[in-house]
VEXKE-100690 format. One record per residue: x, y, z of N, C-alpha, C, O in turn; residue in three letters. Coordinates in steps of 0.2 Angstrom, whole numbers, padded with zeros to 4 digits, always signed. Layout:
XYZXYZXYZXYZAla...
END
This chain:
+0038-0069+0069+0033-0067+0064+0030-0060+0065+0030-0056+0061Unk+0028-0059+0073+0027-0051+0073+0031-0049+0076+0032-0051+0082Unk+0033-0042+0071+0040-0041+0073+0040-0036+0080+0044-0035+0084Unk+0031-0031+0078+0031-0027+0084+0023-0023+0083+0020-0022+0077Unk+0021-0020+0089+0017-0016+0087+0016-0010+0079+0022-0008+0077Unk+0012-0008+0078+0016-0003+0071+0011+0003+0074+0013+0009+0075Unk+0005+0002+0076+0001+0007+0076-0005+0005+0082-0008+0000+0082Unk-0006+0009+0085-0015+0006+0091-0019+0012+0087-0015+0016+0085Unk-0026+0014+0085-0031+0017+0084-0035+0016+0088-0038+0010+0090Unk-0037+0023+0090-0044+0022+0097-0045+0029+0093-0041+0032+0091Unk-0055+0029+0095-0059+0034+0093-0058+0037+0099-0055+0034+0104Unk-0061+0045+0097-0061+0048+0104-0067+0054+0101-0068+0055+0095Unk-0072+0057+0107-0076+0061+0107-0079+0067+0103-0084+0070+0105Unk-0066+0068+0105-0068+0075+0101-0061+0077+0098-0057+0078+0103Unk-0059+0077+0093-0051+0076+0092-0047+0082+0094-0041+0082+0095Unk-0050+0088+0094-0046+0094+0095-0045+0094+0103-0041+0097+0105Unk-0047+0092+0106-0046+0091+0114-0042+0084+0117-0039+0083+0123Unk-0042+0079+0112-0040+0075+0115-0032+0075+0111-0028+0071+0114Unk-0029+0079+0104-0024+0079+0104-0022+0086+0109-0016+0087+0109Unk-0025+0089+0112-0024+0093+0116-0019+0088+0122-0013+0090+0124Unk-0023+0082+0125-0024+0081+0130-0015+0076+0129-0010+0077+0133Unk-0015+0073+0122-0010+0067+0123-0003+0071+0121+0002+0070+0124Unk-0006+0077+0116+0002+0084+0115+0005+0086+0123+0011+0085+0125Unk+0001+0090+0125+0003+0094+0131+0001+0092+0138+0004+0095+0142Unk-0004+0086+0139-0003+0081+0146+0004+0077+0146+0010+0078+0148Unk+0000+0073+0141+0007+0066+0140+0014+0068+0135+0019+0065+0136Unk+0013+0073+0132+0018+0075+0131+0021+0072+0126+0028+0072+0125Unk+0016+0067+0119+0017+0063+0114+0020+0068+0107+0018+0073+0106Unk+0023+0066+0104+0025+0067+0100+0020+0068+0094+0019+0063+0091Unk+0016+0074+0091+0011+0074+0088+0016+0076+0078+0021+0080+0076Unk+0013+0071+0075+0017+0069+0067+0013+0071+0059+0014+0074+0054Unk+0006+0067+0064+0000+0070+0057-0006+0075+0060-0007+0075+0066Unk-0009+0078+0056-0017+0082+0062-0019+0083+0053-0016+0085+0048Unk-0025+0081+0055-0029+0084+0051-0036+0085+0053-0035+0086+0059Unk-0042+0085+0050-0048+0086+0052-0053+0082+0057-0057+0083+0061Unk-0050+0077+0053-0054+0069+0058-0048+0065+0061-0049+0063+0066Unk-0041+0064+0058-0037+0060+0064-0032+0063+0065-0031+0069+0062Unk-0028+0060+0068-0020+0063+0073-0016+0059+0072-0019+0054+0070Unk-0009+0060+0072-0006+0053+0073+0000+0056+0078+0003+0062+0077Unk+0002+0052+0084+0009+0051+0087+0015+0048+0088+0015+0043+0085Unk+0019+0049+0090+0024+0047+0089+0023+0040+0097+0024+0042+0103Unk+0023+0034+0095+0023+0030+0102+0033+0029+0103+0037+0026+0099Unk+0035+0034+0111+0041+0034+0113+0046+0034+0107+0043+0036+0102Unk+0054+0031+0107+0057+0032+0102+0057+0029+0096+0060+0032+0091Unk+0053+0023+0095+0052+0019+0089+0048+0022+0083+0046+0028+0083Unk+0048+0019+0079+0042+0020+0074+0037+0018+0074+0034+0017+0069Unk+0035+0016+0078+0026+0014+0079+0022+0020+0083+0023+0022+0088Unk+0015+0021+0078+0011+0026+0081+0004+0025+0085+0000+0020+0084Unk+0003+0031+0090-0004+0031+0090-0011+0036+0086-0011+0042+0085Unk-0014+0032+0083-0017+0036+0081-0024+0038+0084-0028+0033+0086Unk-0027+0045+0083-0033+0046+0086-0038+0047+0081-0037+0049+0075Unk-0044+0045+0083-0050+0047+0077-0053+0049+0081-0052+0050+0087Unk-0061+0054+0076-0064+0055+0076-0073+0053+0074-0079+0056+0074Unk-0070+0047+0071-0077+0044+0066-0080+0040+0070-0078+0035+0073Unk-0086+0042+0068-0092+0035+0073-0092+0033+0067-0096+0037+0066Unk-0091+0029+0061-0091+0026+0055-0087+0019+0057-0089+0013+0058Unk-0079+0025+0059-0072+0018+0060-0072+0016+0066-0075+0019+0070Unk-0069+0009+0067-0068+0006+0074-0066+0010+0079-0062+0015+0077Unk-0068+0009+0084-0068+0011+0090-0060+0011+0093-0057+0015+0096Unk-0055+0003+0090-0050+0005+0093-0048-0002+0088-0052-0004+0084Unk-0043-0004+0087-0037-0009+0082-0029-0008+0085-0026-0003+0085Unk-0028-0013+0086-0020-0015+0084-0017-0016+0077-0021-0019+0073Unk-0012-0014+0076-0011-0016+0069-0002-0019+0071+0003-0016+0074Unk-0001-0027+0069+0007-0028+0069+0009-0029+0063+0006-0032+0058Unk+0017-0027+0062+0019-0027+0058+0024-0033+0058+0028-0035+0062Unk+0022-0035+0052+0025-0041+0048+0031-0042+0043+0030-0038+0038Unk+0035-0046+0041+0041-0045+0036+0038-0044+0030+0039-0040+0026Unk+0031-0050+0030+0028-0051+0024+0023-0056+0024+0023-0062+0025Unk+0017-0050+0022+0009-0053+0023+0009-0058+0018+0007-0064+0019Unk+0013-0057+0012+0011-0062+0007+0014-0067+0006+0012-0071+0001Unk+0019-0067+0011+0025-0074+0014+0020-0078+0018+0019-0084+0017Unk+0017-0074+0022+0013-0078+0026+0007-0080+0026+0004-0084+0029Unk+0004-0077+0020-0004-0080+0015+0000-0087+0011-0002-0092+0013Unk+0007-0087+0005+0008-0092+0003+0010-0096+0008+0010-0102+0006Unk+0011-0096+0016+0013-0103+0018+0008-0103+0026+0009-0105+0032Unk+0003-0101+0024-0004-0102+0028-0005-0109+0030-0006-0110+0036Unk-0005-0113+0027-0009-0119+0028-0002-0124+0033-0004-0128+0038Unk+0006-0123+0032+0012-0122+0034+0011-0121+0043+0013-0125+0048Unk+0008-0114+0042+0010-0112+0048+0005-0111+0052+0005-0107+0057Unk-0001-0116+0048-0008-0114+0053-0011-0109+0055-0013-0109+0061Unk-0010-0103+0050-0014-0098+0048-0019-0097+0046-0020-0097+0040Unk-0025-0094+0051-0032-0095+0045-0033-0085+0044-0035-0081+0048Unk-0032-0086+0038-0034-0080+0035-0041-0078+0034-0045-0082+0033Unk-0044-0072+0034-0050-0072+0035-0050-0070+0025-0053-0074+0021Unk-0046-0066+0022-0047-0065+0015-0039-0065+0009-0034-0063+0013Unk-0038-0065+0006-0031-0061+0005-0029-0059+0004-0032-0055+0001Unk-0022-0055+0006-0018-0049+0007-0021-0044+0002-0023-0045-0004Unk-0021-0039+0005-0027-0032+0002-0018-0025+0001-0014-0024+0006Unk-0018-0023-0004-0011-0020-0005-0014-0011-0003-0019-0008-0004Unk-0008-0009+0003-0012-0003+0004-0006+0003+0002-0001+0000-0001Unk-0005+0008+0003+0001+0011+0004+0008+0012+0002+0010+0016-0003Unk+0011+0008+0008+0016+0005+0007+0019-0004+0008+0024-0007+0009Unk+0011-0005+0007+0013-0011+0008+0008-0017+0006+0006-0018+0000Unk+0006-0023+0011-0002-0027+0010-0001-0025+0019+0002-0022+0023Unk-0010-0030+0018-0013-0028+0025-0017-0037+0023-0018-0040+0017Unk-0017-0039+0029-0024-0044+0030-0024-0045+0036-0019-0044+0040Unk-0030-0049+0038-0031-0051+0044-0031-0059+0046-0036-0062+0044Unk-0027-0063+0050-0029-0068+0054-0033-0068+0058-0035-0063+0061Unk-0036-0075+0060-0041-0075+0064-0038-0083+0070-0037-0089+0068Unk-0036-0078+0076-0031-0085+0080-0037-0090+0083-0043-0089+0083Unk-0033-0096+0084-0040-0101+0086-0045-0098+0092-0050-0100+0093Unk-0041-0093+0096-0046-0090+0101-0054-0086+0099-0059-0085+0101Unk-0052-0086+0095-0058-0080+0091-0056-0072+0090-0059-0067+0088Unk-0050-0072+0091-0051-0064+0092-0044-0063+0084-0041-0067+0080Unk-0046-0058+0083-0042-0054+0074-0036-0050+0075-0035-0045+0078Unk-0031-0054+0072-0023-0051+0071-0025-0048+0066-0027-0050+0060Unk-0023-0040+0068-0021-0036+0060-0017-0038+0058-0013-0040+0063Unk-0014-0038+0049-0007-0037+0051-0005-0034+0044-0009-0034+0039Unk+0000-0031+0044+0004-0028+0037+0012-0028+0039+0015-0029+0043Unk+0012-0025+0032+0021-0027+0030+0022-0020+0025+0017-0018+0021Unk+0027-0016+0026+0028-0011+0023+0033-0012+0018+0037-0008+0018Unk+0034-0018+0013+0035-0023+0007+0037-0016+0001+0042-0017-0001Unk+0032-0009-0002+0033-0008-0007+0035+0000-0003+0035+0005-0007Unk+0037+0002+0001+0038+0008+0006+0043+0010+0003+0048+0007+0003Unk+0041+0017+0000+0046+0022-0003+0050+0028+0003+0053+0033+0002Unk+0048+0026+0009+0052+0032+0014+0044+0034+0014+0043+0034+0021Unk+0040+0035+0013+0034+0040+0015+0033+0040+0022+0036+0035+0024Unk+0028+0044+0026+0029+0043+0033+0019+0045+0033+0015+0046+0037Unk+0018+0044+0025+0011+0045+0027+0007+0038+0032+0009+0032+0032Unk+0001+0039+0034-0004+0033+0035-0007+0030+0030-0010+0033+0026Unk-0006+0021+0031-0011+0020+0025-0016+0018+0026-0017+0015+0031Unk-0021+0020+0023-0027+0020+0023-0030+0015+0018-0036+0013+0018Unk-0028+0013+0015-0030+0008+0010-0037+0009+0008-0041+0004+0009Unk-0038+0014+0007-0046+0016+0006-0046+0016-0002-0041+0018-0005Unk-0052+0014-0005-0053+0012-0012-0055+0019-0015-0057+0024-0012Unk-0052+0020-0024-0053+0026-0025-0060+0028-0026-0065+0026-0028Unk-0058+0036-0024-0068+0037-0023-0069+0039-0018-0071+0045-0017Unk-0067+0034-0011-0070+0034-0004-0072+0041-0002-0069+0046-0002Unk-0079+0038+0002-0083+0045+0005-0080+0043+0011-0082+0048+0014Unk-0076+0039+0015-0073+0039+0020-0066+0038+0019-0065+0033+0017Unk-0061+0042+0020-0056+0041+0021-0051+0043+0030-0053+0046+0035Unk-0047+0040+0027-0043+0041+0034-0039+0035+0037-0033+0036+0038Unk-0043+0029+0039-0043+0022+0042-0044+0018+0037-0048+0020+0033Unk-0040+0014+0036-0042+0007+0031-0048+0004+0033-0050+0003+0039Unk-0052+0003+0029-0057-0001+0028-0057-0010+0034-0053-0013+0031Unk-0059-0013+0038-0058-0017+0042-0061-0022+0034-0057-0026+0031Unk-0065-0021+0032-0070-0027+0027-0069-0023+0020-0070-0018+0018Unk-0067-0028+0017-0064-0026+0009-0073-0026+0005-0077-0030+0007Unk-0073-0022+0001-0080-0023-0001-0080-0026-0008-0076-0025-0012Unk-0085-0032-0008-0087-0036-0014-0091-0035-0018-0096-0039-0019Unk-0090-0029-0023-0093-0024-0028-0099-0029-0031-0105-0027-0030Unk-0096-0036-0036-0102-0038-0039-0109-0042-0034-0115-0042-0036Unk-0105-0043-0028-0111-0047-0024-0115-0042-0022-0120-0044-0021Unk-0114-0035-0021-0117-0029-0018-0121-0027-0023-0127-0025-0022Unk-0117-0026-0028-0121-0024-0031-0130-0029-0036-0135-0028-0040Unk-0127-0034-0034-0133-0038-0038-0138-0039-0032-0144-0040-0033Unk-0135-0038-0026-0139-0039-0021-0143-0032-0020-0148-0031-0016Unk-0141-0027-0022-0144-0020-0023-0151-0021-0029-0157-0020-0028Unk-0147-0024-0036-0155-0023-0039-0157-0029-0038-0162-0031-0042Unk-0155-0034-0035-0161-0041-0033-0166-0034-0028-0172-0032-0031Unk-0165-0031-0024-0169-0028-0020-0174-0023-0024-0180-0025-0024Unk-0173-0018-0029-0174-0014-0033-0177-0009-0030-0183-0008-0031Unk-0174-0005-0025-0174-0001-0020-0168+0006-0021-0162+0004-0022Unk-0169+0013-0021-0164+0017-0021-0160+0018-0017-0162+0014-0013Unk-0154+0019-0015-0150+0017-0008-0153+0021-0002-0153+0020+0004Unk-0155+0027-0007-0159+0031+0001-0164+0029+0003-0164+0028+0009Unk-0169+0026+0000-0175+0020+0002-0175+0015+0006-0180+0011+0008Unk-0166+0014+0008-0166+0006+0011-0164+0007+0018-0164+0002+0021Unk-0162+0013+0023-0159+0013+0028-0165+0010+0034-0169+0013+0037Unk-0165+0007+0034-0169+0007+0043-0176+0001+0041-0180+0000+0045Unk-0176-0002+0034-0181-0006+0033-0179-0012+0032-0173-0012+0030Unk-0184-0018+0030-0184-0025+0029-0178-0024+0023-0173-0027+0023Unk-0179-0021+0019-0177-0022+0013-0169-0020+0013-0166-0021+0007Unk-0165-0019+0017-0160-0016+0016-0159-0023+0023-0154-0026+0022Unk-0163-0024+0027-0158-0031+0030-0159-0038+0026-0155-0042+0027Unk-0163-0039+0023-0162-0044+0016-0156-0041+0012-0152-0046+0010Unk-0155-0035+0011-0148-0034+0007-0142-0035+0009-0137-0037+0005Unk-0141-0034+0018-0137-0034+0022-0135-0044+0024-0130-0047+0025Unk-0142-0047+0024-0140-0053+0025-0138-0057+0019-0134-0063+0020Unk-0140-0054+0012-0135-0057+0008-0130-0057+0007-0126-0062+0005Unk-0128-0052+0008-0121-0048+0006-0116-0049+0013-0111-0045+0014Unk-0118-0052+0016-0114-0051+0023-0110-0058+0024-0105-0060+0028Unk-0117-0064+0019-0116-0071+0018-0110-0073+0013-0106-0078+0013Unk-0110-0066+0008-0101-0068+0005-0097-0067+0007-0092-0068+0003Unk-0095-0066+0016-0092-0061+0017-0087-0070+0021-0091-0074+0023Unk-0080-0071+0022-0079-0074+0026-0078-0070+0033-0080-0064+0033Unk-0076-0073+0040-0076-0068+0046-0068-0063+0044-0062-0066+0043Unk-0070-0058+0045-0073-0054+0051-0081-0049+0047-0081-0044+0044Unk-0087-0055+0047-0090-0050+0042-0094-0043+0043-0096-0040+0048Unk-0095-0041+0037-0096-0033+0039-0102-0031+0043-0106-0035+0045Unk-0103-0026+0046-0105-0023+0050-0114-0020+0046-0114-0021+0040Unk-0119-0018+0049-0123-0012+0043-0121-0007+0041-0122-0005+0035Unk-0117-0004+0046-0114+0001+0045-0109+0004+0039-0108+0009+0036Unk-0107-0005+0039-0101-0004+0033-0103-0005+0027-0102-0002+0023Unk-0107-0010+0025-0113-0010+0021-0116-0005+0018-0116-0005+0012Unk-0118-0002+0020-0120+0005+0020-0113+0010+0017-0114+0013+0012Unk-0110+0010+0020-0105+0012+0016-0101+0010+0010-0097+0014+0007Unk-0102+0006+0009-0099+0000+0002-0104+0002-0002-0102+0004-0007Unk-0113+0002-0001-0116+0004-0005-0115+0012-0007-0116+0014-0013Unk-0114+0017-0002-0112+0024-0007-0107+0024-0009-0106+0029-0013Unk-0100+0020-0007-0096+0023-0010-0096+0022-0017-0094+0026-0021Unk-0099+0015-0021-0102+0011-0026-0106+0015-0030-0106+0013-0035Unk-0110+0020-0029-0113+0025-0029-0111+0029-0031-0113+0031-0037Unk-0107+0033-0028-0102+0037-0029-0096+0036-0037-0093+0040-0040Unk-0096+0030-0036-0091+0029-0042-0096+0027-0047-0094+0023-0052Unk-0102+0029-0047-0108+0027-0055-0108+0021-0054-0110+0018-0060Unk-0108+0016-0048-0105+0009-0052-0113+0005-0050-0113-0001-0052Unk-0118+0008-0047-0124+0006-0044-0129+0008-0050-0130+0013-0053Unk-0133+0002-0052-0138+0005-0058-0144+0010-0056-0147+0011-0050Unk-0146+0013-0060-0151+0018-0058-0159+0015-0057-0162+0012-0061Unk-0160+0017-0049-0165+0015-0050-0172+0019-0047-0175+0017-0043Unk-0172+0025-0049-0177+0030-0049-0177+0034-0042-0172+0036-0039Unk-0182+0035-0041-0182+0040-0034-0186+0035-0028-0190+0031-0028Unk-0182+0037-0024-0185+0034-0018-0194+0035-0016-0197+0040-0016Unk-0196+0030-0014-0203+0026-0013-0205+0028-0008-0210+0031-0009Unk-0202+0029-0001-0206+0030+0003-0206+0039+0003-0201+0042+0000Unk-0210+0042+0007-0209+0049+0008-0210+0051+0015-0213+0047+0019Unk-0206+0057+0016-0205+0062+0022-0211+0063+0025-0215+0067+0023Unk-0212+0059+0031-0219+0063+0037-0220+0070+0037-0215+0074+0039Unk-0225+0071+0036-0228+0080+0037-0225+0080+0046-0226+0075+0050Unk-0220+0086+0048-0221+0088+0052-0220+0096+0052-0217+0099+0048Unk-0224+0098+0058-0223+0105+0059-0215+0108+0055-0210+0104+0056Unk-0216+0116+0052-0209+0121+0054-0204+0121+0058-0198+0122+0057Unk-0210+0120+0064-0203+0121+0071-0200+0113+0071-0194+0112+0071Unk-0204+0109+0071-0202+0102+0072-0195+0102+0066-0190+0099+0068Unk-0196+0104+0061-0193+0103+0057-0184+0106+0056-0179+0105+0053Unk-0186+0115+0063-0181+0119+0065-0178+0113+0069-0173+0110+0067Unk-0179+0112+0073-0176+0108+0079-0174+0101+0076-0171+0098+0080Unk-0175+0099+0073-0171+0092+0068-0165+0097+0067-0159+0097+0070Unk-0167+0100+0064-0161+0102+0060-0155+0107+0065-0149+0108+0062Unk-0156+0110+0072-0153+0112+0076-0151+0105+0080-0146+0106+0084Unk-0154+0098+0080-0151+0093+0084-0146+0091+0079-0141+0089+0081Unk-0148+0092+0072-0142+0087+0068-0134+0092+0069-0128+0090+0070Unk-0137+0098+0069-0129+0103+0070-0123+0101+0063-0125+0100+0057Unk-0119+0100+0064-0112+0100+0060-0115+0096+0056-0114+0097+0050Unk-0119+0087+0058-0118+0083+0055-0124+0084+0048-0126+0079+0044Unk-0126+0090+0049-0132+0089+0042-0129+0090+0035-0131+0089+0029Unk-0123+0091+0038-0118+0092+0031-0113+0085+0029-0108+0086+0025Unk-0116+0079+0033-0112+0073+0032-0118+0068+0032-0115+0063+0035Unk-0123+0067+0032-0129+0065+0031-0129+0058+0031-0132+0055+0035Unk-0124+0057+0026-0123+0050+0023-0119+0044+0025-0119+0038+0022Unk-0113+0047+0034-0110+0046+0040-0114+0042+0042-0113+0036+0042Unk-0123+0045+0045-0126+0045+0050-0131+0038+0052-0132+0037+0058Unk-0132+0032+0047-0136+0026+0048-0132+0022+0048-0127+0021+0045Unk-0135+0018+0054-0130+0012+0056-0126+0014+0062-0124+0010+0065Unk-0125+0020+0066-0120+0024+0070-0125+0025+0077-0131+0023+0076Unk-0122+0026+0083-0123+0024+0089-0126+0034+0087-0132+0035+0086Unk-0123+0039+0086-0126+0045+0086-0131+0044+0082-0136+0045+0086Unk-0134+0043+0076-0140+0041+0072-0145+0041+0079-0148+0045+0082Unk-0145+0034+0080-0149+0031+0087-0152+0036+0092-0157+0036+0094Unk-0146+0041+0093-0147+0045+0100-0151+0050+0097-0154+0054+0100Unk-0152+0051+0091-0153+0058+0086-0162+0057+0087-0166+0061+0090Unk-0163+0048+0082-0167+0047+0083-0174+0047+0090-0180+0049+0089Unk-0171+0045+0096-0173+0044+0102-0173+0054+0104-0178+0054+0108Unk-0171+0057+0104-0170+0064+0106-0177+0068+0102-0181+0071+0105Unk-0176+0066+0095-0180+0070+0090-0188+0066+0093-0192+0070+0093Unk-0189+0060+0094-0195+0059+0095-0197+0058+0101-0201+0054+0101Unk-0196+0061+0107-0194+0062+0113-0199+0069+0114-0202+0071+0119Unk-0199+0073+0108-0201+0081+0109-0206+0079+0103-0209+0083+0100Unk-0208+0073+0100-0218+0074+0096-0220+0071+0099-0219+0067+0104Unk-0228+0073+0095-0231+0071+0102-0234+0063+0098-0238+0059+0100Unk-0230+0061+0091-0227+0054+0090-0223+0052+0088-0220+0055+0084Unk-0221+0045+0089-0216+0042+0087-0214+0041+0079-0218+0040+0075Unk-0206+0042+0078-0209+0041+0071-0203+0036+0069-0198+0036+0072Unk-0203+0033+0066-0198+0026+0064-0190+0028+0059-0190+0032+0054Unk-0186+0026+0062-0178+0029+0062-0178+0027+0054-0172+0027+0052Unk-0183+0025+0050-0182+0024+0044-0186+0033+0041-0183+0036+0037Unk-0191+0036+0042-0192+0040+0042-0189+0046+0044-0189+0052+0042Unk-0187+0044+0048-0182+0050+0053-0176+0050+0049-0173+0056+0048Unk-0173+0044+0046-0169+0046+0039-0171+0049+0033-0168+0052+0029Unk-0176+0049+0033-0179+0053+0025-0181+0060+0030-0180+0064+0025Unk-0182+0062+0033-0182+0068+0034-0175+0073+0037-0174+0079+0038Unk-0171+0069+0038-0162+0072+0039-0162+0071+0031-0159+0075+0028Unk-0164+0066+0027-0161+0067+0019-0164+0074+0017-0160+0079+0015Unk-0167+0075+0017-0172+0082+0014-0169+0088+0017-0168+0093+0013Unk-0167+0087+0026-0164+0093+0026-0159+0096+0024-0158+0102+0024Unk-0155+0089+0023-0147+0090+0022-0145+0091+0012-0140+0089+0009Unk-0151+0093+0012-0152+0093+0002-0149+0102+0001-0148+0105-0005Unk
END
């Protein structure tokens, strides 16, 4: 049934350094580079390592390959398979995941419609403000979105408050395991956005705390690179450190939902 590893993905710090490290320490066979991932050549086979750079994407995944995800969704009940949703078509192929009686998640895919490409599939929906890595959680547009105007909240209005984890717990309730993260949530809702498919629902409610000039220099000297990806940053273990660092230097604290409306404003 697995035929063999196809791919391992682990994040890494900083990716110009670490294909440094795996190119000319280990001496791997480097295939793809772009801006945010890598990909290697693992020893003679065709199975790759892939390197990231996104605090968005998992930290790390196995991916096995299979003859045929959708051989193996139709004879699930067969072979005592519990699928967590149904095969999702990426690439060159489908993807889904199992979930073994241990509790822990088999990826898995079949490269079934594979024309020769040697591209990564990403199975990223069209639109995607992330691309690179397939999606772990397929997103369920109409429940997101009614659970968006049940709230009637703008999407920048909701990071970091009540109202966006009422959004988060409903939407997380359609979800079978392995369910979504906030993070990804939050992603589902901009990419949804992005594609017009979010109704309009005015301008955001709460507003940006007066702080000083300099205060305002020094945000925007800790955000660095990322003030031009703004919409990366809630839900992420660096948001957190951003937060904690930026109110560390006033002389008050200010709430990581506010600390987002004022990275919103800078990064306009």
């Amino acid at each position: 049934m697995l035929r063999r590893i196809d791919r391992l993905i682990l994040r890494v710090p900083g990716l110009e350094s670490a294909v440094r490290y795996y190119r000319d320490v280990l001496g791997m066979t480097l295939i793809r580079h772009d801006a945010h991932l890598a990909s290697f050549r693992l020893g003679d086979g065709p199975a790759e390592l892939i390197l990231h750079d996104d605090p968005d994407q998992p930290a790390d995944a196995v991916y096995f390959l299979v003859d045929s995800v959708r051989d193996l969704y139709a004879r699930r009940d067969e072979l005592k398979l519990k699928f967590t949703s149904p095969p999702a078509q990426i690439a060159r192929g489908y993807r889904a995941t199992v979930k073994d009686p241990f509790g822990n998640m088999l990826l898995l895919l079949d490269h079934t419609t594979a024309t020769g490409s040697s591209a990564v599939e990403d199975a990223k929906p069209a639109g995607s403000l992330f691309a690179g890595i397939e999606p772990r959680v397929a997103v369920k547009k109409e429940a997101l979105i009614a659970a968006y105007e049940k709230i009637g909240r703008t999407a920048d209005d909701l990071p970091y408050t009540p109202h966006f984890e009422s959004l988060y717990s409903g939407y997380a309730a359609a979800h079978p395991d392995p369910k979504p993260t906030r993070a990804e949530v939050w992603r589902h809702l901009l990419n949804l956005r992005k594609g017009s498919k979010l109704p309009k629902l005015g301008e955001a409610r709460s507003v940006p705390p007066e702080i000083s000039p300099e205060a305002r220099e020094q945000l925007k000297q800790m955000l660095g690179a990322d003030i031009g990806k703004r919409d990366r940053l809630p839900y992420t273990k660096r948001f957190d450190e951003l937060v904690d660092l930026f109110n560390k230097s006033q002389p008050r604290s200010i709430s990581p939902h506010l600390v987002w409306r004022l990275v919103a404003t800078l990064a306009k």
